[in-house]
Residue, then its C-alpha position, 0 to 999 in steps of 0.5 A: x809358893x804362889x805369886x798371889x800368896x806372896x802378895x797376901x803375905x806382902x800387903x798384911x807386911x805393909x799394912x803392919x809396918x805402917x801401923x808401926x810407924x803411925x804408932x812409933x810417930x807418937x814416941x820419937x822424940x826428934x823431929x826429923x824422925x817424926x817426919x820420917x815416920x810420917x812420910x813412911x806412913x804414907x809410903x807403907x800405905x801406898x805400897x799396901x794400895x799397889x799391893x791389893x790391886x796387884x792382888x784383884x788382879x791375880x784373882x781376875x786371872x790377869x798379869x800384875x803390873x808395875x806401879x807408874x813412875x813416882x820419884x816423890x819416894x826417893x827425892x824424900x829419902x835423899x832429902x831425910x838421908x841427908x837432914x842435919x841434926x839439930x843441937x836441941x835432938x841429941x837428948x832425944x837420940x838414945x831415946x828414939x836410937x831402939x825405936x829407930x831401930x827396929x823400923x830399920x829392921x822392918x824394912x831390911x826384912x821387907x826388902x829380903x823378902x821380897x828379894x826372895x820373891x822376886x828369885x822365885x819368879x819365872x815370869x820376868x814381869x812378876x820377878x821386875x815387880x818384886x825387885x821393885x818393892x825390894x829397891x822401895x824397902x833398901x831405900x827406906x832401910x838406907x835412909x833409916x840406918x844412916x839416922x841410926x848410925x847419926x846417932x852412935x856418932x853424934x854420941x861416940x857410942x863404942x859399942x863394940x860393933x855396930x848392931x845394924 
């Protein structure tokens, strides 16, 4: 696959997961969940920017470049990955529990896919931009799964396994 065809892939992905959670913003019931959906609004939309210009330039028959440093992403997620859940959200947990999972899912596939991406690539700069995206989306994957494992424990779910 062409590296500008994985771009198009990748910005119509980004665009679908932040109209996921601007959707889903309005369903969670917890708070903190609709603050991560929000935040992850805001993030989809911004990797959907990067994404594009990454896209104008191929088409200009110039190199992709990596984004410029920006730590606002992950100070966030350290920040969420360790919110503590008020008494008042446990109701709210089994509601939100699908919901927040499949935002979950969203972002591992987005991190696989651009996994794949990157092993596809011989330029080293293209393949570094890639990695990039994949360690975005593990990050807002691992933040979002410890909210779901919150709450199989905060509600002693025996399900079994864990189907994360």
């Amino acid at each position: 696959m062409k590296t500008i065809d994985i771009f198009r892939i990748a910005y119509q992905m980004e665009l679908r997961g932040m109209d996921f959670y601007q959707e889903q913003q309005n369903h969670v019931k917890m708070p903190v969940l609709k603050e991560i959906f929000w935040h992850l609004v805001k993030m989809e939309e911004g990797h959907a920017q990067y994404i594009e210009a990454q896209i104008a330039k191929i088409e200009r028959s110039e190199s992709p470049e990596p984004p410029a440093q920006d730590n606002t992403d992950n100070l966030f997620i350290e920040r969420m990955t360790q919110q503590k859940i008020t008494a008042a959200d446990l109701k709210n947990d089994l509601g939100d529990y699908s919901i927040l999972r499949m935002a979950y899912l969203i972002e591992k596939d987005f991190a696989e896919y651009y996994e794949k991406s990157a092993g596809m690539q011989d330029n080293l700069k293209t393949k570094s931009i890639f990695d990039m995206l994949a360690g975005w989306e593990r990050g807002h994957a691992g933040m979002l799964k410890t909210q779901l494992e919150g709450i199989i424990e905060r509600n002693s779910l025996d399900l079994g396994f864990y189907p994360l």
